[in-house]
C-alpha positions as CSV (number, residue, x, y, z in Angstrom):
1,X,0.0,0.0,0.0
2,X,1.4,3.3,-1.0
3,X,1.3,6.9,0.2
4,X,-1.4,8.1,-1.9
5,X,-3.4,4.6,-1.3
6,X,-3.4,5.3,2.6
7,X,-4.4,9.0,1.8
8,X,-7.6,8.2,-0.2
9,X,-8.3,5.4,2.5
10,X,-7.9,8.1,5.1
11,X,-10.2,10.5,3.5
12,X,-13.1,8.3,2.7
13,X,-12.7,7.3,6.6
14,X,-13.3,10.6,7.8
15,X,-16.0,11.5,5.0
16,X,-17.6,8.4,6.4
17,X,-17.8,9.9,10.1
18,X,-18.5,12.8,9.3
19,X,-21.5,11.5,7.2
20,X,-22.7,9.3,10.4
21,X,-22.0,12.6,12.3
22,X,-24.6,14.1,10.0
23,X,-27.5,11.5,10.1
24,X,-27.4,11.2,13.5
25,X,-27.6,15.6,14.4
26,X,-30.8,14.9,11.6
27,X,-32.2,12.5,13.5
28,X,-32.0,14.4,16.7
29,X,-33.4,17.6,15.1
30,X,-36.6,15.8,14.0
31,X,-36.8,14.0,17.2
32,X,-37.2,17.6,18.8
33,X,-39.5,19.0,16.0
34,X,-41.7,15.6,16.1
35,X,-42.2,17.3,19.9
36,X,-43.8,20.2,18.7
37,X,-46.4,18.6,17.8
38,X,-47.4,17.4,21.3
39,X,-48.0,20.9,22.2
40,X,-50.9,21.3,24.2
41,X,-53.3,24.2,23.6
42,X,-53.8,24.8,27.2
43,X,-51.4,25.5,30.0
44,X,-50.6,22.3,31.8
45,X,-51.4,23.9,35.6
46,X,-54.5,26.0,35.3
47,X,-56.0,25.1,31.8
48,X,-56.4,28.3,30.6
49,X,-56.6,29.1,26.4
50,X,-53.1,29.2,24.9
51,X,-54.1,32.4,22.9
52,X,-51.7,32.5,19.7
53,X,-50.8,36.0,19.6
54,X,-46.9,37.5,20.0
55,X,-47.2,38.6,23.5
56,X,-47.9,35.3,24.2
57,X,-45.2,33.9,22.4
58,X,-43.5,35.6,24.7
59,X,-44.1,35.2,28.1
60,X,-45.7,31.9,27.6
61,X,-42.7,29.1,29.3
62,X,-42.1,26.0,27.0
63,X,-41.1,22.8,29.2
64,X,-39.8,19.6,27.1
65,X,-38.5,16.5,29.1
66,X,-37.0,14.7,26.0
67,X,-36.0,11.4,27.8
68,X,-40.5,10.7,28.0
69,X,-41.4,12.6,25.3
70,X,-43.5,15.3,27.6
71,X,-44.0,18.8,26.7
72,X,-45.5,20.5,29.1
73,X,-47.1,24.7,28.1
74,X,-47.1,27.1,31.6
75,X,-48.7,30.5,31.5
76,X,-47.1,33.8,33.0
77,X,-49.2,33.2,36.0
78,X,-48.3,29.8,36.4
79,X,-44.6,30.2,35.9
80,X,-44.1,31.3,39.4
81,X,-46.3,28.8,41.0
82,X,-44.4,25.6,39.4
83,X,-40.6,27.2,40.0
84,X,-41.4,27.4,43.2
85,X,-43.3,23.5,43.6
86,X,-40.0,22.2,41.8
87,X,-37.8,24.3,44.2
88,X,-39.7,22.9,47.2
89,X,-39.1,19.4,45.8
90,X,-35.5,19.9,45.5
91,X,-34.8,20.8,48.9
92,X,-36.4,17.5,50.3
């Protein structure tokens, strides 16, 4: 095997990984995407309409536990009532 033989093998290699590399960052893109879709319409404490305007957008909090596949929509008024249930359940 020659110089430029173990150069070619070497770069089809790394193009190899790097193509693996590439599949698998797809993969976990439409994993997260496929997520959106479980958005609920409500918020997930108090029920309350998830009214699609900016503002909303906005202050609206997002929660996405990937390893279960649960996405989870909290209002502004909620926000502050489930920070502070989770920081109560950390300190036990």
């Amino acid at each position: 095997m020659d110089k430029k033989h173990r150069k070619k093998l070497k770069r089809k290699a790394k193009a190899k990984g790097l193509k693996q590399k590439s599949e698998e960052a797809q993969k976990k893109l439409q994993k997260r995407i496929n997520l959106f879709e479980k958005l609920p319409e409500q918020c997930s404490a108090c029920n309350k309409a998830f009214p699609k305007t900016k503002e909303s957008h906005m202050t609206w909090k997002v929660v996405v536990r990937s390893n279960s596949e649960m996405v989870r929509l909290f209002c502004s008024d909620c926000q502050s009532k489930v920070t502070d249930f989770v920081e109560g359940q950390d300190e036990v």
